[in-house]
Backbone as CSV, one residue per row, in Angstrom:
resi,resn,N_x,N_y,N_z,CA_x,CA_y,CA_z,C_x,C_y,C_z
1,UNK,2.027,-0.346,13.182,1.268,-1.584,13.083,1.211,-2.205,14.438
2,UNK,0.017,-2.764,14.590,0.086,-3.533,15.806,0.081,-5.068,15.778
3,UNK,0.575,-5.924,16.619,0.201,-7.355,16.377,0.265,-7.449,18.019
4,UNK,-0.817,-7.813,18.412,-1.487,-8.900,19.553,-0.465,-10.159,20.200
5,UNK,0.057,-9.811,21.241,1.430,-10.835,21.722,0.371,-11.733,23.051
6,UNK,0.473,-12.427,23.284,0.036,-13.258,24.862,0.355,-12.549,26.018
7,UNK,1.539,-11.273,25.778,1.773,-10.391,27.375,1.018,-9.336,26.917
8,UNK,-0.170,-9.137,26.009,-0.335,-7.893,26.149,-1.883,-7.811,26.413
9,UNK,-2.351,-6.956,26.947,-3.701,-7.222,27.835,-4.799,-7.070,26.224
10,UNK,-6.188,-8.063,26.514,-6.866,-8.102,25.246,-7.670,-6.837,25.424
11,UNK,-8.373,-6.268,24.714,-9.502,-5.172,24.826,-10.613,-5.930,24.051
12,UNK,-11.839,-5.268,24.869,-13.120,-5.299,24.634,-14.032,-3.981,23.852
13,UNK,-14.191,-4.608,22.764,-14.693,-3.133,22.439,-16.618,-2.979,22.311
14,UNK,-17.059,-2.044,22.513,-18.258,-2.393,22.210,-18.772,-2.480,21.006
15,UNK,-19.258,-3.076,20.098,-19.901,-3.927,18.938,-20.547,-1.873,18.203
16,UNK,-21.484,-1.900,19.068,-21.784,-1.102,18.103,-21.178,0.441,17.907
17,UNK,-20.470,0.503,19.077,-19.403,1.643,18.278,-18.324,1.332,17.889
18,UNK,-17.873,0.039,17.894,-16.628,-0.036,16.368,-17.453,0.171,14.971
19,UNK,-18.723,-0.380,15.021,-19.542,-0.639,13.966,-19.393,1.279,13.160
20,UNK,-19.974,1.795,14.138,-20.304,3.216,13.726,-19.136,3.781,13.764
21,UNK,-18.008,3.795,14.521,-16.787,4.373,14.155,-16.213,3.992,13.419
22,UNK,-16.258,2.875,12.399,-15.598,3.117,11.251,-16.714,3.301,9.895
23,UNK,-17.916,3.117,10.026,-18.292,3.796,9.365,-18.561,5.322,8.940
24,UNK,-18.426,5.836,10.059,-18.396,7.547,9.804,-16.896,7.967,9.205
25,UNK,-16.197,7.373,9.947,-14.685,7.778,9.087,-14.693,7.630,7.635
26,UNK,-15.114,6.241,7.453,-14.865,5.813,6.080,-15.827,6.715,5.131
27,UNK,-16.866,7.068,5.150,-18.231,8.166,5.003,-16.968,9.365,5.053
28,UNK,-17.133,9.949,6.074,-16.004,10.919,6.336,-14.906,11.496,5.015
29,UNK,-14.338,10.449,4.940,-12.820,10.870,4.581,-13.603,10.089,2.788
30,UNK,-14.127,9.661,2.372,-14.940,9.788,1.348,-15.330,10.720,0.619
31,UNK,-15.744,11.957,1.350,-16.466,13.067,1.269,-15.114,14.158,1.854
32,UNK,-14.636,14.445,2.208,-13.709,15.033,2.662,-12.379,14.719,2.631
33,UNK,-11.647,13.197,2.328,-10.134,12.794,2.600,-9.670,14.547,1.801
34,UNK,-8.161,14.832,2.084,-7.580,15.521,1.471,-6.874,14.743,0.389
35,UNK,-6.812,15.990,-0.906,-6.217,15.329,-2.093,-4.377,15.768,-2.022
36,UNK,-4.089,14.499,-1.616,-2.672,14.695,-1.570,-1.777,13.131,-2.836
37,UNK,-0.915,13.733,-3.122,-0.601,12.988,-4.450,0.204,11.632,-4.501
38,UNK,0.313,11.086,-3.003,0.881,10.140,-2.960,-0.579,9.085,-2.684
39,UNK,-1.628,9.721,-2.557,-3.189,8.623,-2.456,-3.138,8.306,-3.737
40,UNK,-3.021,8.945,-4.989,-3.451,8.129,-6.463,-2.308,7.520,-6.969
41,UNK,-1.469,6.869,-6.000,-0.154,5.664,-6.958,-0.755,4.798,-6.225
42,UNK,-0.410,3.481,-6.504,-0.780,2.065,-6.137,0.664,1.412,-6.202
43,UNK,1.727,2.500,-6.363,3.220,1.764,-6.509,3.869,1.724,-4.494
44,UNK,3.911,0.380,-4.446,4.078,0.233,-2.737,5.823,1.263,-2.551
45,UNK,6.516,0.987,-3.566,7.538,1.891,-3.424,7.473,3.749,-3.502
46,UNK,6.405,4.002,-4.835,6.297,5.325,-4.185,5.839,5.518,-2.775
47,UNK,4.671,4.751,-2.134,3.982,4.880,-0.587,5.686,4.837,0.290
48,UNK,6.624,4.014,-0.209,7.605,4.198,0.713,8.527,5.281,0.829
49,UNK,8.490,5.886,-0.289,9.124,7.276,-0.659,8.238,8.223,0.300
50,UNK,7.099,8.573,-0.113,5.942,9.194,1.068,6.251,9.245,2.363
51,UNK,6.488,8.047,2.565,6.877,7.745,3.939,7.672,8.489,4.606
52,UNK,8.800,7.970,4.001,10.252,8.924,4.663,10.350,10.341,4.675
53,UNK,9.764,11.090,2.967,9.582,12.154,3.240,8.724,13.129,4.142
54,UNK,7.905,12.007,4.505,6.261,12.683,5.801,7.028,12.820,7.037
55,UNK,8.021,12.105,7.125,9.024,12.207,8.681,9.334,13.943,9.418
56,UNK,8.568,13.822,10.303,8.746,14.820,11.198,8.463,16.167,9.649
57,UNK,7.835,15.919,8.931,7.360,17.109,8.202,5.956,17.322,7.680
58,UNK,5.253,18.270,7.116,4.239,18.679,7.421,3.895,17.965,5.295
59,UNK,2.693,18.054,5.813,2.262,16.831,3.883,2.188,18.086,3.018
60,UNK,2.053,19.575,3.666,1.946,20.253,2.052,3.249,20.904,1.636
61,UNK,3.862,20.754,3.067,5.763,20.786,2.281,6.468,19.676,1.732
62,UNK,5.842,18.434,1.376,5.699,17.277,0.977,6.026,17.287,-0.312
63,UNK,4.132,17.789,-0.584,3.623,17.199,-1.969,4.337,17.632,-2.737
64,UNK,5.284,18.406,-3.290,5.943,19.200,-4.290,6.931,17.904,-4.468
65,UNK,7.871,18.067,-3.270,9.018,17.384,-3.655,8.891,16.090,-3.861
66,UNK,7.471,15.105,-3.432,7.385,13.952,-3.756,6.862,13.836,-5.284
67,UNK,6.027,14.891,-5.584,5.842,14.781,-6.942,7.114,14.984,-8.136
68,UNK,7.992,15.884,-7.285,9.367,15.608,-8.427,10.165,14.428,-8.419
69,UNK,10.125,13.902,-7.099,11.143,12.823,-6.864,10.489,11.677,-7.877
70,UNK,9.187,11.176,-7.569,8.729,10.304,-8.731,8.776,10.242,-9.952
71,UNK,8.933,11.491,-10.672,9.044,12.199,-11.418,10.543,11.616,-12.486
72,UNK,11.513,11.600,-11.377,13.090,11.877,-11.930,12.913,10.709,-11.626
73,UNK,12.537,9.558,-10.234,12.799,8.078,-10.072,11.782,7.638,-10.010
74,UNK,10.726,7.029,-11.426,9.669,6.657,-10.998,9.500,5.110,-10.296
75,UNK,10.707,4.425,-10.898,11.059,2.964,-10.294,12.227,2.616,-9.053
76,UNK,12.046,1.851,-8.768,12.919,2.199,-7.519,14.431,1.671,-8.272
77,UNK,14.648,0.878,-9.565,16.040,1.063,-10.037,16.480,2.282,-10.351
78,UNK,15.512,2.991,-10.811,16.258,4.833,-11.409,16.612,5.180,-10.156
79,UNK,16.038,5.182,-8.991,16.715,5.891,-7.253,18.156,5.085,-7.460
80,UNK,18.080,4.025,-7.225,19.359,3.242,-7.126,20.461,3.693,-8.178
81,UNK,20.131,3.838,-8.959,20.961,4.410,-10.315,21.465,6.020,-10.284
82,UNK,20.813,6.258,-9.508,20.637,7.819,-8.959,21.852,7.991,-7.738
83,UNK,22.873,9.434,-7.903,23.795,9.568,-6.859,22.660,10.005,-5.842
84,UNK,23.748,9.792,-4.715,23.459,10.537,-3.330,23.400,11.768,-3.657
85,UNK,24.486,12.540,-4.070,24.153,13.789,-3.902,22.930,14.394,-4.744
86,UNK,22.229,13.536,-5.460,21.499,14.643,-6.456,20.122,14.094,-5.736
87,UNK,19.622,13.351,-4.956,18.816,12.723,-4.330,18.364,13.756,-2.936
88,UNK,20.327,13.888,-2.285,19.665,14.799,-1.118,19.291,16.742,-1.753
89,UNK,20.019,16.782,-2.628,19.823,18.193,-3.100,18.138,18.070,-3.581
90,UNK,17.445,17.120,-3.630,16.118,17.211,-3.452,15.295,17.218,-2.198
91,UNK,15.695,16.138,-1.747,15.152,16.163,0.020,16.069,17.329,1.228
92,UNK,16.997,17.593,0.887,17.532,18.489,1.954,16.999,19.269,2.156
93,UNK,16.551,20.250,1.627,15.653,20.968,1.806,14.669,21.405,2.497
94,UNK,13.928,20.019,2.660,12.584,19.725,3.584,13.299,19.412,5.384
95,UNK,14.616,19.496,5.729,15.175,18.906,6.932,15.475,17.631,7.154
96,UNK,15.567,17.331,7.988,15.925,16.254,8.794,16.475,15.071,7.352
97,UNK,17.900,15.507,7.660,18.899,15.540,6.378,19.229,13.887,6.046
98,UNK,18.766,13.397,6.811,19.193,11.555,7.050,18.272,10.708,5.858
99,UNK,16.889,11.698,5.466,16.005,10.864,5.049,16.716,10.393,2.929
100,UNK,17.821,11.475,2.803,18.213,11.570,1.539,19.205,10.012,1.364
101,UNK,19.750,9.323,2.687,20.721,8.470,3.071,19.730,7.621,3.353
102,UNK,18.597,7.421,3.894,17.756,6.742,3.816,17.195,5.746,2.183
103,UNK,16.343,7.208,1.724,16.021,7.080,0.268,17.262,5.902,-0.811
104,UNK,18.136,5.901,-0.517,19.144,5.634,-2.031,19.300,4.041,-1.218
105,UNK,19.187,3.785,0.452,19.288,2.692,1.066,18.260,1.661,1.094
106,UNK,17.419,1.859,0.888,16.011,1.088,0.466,16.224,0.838,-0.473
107,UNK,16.443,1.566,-1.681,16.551,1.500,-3.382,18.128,0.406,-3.414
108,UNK,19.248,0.552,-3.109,20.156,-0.911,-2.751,19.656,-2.066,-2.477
109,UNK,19.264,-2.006,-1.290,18.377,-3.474,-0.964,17.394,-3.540,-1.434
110,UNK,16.402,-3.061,-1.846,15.178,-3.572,-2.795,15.736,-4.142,-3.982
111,UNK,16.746,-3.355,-5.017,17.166,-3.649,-5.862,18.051,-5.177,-5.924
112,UNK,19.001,-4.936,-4.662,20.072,-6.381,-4.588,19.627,-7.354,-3.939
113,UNK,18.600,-7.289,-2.864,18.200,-8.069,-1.931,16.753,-8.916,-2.293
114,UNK,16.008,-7.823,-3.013,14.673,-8.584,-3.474,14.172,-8.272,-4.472
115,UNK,15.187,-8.594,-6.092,15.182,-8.077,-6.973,14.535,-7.111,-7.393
116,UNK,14.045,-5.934,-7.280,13.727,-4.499,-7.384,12.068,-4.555,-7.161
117,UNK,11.548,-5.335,-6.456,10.392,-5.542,-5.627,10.110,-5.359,-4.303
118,UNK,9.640,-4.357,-3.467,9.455,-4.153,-2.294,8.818,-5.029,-1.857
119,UNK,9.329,-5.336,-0.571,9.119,-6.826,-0.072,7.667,-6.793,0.337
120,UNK,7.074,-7.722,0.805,5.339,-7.973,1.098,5.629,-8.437,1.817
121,UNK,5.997,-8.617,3.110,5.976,-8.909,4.279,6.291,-7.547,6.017
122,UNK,5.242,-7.619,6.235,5.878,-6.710,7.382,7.377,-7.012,8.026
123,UNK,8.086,-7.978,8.083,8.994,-8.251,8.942,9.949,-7.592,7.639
124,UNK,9.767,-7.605,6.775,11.174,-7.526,5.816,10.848,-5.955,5.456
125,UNK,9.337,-5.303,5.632,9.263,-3.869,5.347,9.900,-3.220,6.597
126,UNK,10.237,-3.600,7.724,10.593,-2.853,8.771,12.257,-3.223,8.634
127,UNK,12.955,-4.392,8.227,14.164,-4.113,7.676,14.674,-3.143,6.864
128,UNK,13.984,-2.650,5.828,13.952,-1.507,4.867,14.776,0.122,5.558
129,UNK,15.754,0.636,6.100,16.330,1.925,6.532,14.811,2.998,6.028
130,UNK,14.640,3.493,6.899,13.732,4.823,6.784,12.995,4.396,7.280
131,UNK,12.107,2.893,7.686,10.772,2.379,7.729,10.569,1.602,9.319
132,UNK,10.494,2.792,9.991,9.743,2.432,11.492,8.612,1.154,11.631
133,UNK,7.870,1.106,12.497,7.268,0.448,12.783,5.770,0.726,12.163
134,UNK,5.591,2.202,12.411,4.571,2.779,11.640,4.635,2.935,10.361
135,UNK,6.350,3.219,9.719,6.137,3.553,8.257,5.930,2.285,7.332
136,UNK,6.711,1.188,8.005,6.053,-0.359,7.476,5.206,-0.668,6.901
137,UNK,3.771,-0.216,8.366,2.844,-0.648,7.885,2.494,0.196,7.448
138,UNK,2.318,1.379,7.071,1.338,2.187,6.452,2.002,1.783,4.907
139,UNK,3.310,1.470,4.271,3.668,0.454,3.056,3.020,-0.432,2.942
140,UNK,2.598,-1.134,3.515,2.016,-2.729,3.886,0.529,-1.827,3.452
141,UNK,-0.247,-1.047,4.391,-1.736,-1.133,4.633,-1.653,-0.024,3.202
142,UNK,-1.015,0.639,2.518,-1.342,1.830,1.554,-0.651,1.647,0.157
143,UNK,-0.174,1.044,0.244,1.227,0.237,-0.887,0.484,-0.961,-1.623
144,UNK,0.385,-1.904,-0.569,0.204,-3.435,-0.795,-1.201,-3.269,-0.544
145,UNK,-2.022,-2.359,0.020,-3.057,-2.668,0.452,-3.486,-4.080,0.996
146,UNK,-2.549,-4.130,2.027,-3.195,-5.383,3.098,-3.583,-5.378,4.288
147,UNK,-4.184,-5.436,4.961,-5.042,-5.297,6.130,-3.821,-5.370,7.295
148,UNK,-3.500,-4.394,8.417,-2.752,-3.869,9.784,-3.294,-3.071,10.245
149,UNK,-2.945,-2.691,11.494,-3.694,-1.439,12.620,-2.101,-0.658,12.297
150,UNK,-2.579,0.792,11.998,-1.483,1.970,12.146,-1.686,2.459,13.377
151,UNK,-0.828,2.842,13.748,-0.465,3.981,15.261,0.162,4.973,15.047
152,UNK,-0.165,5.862,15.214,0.789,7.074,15.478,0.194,8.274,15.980
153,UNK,1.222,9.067,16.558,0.464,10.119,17.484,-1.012,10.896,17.847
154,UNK,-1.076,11.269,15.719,-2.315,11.833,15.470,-4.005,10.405,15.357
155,UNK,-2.819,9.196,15.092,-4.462,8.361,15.214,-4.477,7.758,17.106
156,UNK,-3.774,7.646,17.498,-3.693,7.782,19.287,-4.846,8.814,19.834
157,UNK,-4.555,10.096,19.282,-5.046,10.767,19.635,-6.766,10.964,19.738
158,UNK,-7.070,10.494,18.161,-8.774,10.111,17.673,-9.473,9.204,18.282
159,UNK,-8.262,8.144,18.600,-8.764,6.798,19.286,-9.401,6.860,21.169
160,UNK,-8.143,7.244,21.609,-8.065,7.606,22.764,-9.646,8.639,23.329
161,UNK,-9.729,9.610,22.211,-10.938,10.001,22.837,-11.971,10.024,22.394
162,UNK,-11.976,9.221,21.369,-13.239,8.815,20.812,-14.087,7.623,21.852
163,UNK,-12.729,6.215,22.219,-13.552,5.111,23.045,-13.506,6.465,24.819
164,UNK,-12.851,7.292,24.758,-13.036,7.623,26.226,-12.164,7.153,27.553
165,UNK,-10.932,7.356,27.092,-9.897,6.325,27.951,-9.814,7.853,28.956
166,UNK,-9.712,7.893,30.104,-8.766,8.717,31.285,-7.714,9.325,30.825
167,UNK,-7.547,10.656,31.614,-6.449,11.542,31.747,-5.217,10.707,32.102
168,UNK,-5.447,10.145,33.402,-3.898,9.747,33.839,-3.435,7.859,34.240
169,UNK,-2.485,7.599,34.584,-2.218,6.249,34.336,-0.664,5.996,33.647
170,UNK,-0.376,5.170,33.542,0.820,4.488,33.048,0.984,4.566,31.826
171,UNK,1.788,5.208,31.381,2.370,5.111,29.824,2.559,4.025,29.386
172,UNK,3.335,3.301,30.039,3.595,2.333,29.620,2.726,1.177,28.996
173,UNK,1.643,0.910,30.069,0.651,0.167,29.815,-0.424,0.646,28.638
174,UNK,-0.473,1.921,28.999,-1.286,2.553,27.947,-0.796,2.383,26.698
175,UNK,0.525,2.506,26.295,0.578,1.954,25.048,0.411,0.772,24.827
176,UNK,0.584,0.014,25.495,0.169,-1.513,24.947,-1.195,-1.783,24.555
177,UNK,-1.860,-1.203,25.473,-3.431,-1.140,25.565,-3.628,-0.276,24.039
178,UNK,-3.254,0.928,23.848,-3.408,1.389,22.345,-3.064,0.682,21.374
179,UNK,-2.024,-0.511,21.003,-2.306,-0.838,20.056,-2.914,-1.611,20.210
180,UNK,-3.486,-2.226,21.196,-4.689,-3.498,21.259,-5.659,-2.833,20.751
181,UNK,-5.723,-1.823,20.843,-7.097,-1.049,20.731,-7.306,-0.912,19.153
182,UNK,-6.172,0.006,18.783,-6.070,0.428,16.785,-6.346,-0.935,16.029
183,UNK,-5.836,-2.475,16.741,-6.158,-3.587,16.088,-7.428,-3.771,15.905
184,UNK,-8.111,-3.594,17.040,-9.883,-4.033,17.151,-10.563,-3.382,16.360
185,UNK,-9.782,-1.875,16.070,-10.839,-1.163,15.554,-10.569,-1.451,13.805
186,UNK,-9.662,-1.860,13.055,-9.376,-2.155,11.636,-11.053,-3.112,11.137
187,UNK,-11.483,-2.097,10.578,-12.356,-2.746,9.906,-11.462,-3.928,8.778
188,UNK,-12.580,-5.303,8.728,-11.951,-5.847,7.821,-11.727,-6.003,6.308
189,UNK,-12.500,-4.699,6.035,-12.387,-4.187,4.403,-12.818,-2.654,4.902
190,UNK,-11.637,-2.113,3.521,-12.339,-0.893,3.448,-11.019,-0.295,4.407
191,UNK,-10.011,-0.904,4.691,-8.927,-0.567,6.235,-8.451,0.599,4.997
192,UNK,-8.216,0.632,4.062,-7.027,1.859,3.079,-8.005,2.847,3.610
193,UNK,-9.056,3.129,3.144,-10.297,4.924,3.361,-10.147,4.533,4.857
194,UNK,-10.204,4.006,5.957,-10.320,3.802,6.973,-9.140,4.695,7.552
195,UNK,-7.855,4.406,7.446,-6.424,4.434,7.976,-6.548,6.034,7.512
196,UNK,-6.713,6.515,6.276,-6.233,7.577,5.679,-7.351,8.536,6.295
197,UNK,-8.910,8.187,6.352,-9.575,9.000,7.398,-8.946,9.114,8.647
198,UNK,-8.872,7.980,9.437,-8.488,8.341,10.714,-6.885,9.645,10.724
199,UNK,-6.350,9.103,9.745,-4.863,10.238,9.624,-5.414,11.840,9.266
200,UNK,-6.316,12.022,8.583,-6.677,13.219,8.162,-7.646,13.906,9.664
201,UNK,-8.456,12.824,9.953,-9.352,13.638,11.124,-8.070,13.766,12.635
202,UNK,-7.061,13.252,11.899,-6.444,13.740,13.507,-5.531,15.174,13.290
203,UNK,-4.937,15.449,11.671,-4.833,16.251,11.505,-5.155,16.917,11.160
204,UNK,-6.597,17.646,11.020,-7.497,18.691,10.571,-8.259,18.872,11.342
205,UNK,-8.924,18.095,12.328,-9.520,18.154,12.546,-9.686,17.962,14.804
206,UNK,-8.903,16.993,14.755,-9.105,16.190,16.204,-7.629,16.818,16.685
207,UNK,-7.308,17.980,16.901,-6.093,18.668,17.265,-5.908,18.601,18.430
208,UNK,-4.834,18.355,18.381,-4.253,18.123,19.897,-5.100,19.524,20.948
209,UNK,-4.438,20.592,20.718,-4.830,21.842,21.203,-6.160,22.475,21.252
210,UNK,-6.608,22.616,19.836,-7.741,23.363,19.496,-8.484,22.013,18.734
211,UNK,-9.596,20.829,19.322,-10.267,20.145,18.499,-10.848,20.993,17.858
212,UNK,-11.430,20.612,16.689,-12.894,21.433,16.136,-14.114,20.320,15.943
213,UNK,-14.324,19.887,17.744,-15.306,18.985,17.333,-16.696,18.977,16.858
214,UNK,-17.211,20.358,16.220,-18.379,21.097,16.117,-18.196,20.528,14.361
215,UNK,-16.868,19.827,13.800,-16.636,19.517,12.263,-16.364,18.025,12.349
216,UNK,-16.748,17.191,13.392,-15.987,15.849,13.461,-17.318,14.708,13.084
217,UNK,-16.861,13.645,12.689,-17.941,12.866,12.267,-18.037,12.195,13.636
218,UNK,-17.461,12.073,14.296,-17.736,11.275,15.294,-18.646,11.701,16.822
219,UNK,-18.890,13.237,16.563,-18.695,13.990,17.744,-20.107,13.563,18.688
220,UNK,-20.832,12.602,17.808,-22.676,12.200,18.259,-21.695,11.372,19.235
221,UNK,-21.116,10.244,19.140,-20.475,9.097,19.924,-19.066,9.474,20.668
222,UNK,-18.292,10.101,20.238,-17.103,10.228,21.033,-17.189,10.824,22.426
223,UNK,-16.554,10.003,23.219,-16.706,9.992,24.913,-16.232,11.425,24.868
224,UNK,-15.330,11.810,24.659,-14.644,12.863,24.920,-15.480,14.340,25.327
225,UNK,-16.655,13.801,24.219,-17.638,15.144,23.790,-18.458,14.460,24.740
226,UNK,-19.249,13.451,24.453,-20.674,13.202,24.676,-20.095,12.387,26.232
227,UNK,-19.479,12.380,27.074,-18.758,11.208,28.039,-19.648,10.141,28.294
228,UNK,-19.885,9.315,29.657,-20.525,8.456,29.572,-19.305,7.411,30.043
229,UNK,-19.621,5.703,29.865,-18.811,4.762,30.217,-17.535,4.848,29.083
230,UNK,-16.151,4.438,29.256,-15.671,3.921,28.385,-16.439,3.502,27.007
231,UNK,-15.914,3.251,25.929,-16.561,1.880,24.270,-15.146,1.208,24.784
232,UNK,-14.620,0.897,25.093,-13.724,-0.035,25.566,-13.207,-0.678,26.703
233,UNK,-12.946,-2.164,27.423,-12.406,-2.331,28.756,-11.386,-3.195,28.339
234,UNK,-10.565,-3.356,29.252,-9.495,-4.013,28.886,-9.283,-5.400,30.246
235,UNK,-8.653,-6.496,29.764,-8.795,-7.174,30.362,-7.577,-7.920,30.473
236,UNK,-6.467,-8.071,31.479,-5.322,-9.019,31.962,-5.737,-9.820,33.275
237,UNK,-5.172,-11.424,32.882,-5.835,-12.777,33.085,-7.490,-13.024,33.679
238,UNK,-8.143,-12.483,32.851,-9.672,-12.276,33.368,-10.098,-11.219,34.020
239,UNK,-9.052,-10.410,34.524,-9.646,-8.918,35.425,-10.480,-8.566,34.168
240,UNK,-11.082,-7.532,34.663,-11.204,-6.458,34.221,-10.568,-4.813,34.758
241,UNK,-9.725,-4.490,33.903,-8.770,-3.575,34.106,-9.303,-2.058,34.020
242,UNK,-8.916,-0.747,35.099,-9.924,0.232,34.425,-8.525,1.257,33.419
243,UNK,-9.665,1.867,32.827,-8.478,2.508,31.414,-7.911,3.376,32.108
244,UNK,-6.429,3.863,31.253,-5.439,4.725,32.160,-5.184,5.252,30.649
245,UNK,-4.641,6.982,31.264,-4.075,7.395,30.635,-4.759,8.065,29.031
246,UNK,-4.749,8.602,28.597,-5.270,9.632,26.947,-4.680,10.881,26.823
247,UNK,-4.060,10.667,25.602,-3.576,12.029,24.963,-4.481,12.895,25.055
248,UNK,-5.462,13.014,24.986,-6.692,14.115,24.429,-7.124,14.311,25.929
249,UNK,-8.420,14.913,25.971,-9.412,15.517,26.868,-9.769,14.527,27.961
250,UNK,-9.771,15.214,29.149,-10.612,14.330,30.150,-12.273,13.671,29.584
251,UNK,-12.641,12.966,30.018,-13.837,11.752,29.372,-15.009,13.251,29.767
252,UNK,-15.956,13.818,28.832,-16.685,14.413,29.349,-16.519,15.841,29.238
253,UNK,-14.981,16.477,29.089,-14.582,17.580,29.440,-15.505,18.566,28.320
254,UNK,-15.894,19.928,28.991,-16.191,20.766,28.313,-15.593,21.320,27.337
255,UNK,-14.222,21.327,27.629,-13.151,21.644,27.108,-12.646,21.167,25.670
256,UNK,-13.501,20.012,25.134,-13.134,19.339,24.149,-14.479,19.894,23.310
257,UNK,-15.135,20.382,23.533,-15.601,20.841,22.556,-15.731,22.589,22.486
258,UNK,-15.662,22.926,21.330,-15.469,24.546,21.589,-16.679,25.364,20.040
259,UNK,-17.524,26.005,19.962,-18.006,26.421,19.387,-17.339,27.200,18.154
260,UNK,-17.061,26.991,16.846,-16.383,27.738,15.834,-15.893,28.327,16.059
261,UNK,-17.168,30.167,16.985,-15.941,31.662,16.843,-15.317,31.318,18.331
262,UNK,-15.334,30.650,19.239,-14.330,30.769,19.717,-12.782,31.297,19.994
263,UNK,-12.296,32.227,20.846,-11.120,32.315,20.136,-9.956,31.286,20.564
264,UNK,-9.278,31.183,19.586,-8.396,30.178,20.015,-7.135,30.409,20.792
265,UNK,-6.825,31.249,21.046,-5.803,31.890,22.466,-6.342,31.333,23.409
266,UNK,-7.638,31.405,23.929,-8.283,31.024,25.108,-8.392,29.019,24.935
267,UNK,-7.734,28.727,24.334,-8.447,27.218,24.698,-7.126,26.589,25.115
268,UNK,-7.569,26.207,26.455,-6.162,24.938,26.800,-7.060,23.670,26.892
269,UNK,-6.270,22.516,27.085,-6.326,21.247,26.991,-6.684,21.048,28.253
270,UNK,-7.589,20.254,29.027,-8.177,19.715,29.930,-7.303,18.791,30.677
């Protein structure tokens, strides 16, 4: 999630490609979202279960075990009621062994802390054990369905070279500048198909390595492909600042776009 501080530089975006970039996504992932089984609950606690289990793992080694876990705890008192050990002998499995110590720690404090209601506030979803900054809000924006900008690697990635930001520059700044950016772009309805397109076109589609921008909705407008000026400038105390730094392709690069049979041994990153 992002929130807009007074030290952090504002961005300018241009009008009519926020306009069209979130309409093609939302179009997009309409017609294409993937059917994965944590999109048809509306329970903000299953989205938080999702969560933890999506950690550093891939969604179709996921879907199984989230569909059992709901299954055995569909409320977050049955988790709580539920040992540790029979919790991680479900998640262990999938790795990164912390998320089973996680799981039963949310289900305590939801249960003792805010009587077995996941809290509605970002500040108290990022108190929650398991729930980063990103997994918060995507509780908040997919759970609660309430309007936040998500960040994370794979929507960095869509963003970055869709407005056309530069190869090189300051990390540092550049992230600040990215979440200024994921904020501007939250359409103000419609952010749930919005968030979950942008997550799917970064993983199917807008690959780090091998784009397949010859399948992307965006590929008429995205700098990356089509280059041209920045869709974004950024601005600290009235400058105008020039963009630094993108995960993805140089602005323009040939390289970002690659014809289907291509083979994919041959493609490096620009």
């Amino acid at each position: 999630m992002t929130a807009s501080t007074t030290d952090e530089p504002s961005v300018d975006v241009d009008p009519a490609f926020r306009r069209t970039f979130q309409e093609r996504i939302v179009r997009w992932y309409r017609r294409a979202g993937r059917d994965l089984p944590w999109r048809s609950t509306t329970s903000p606690y299953h989205v938080a279960v999702s969560e933890i289990l999506l950690q550093q793992t891939q969604a179709a080694r996921v879907a199984p075990v989230f569909e059992e876990f709901v299954v055995r705890w569909p409320r977050v008192d049955d988790l709580h009621a539920a040992s540790l050990e029979d919790v991680k002998s479900l998640t262990d499995p999938l790795g990164y062994h912390i998320r089973g110590f996680w799981l039963k720690e949310l289900a305590r404090i939801v249960v003792e802390r805010h009587g077995g209601k996941v809290p509605d506030s970002l500040d108290a979803l990022r108190e929650l054990p398991g729930l980063g900054p990103y997994a918060a809000a995507a509780v908040y924006v997919f759970g609660l369905r309430r309007r936040a900008a998500l960040l994370d690697t794979n929507i960095a990635r869509v963003l970055t070279r869709a407005v056309g930001l530069p190869e090189d520059g300051s990390v540092y700044r550049d992230t600040r500048r990215l979440r200024d950016l994921a904020e501007q772009l939250v359409p103000a309805r419609r952010h749930y198909d919005y968030h979950q397109g942008l997550m799917d076109l970064g993983a199917t589609v807008c690959l780090a390595r091998s784009p397949r921008c010859q399948r992307c909705p965006l590929r008429r407008g995205c700098r990356a492909v089509v280059g041209g000026a920045p869709a974004a400038v950024w601005r600290e105390q009235g400058v105008v600042m020039a963009a630094e730094r993108t995960v993805g392709y140089r602005v323009g690069s040939r390289k970002a776009v690659k014809a289907p049979q291509a083979d994919p041994a041959r493609r490096t990153s620009g």
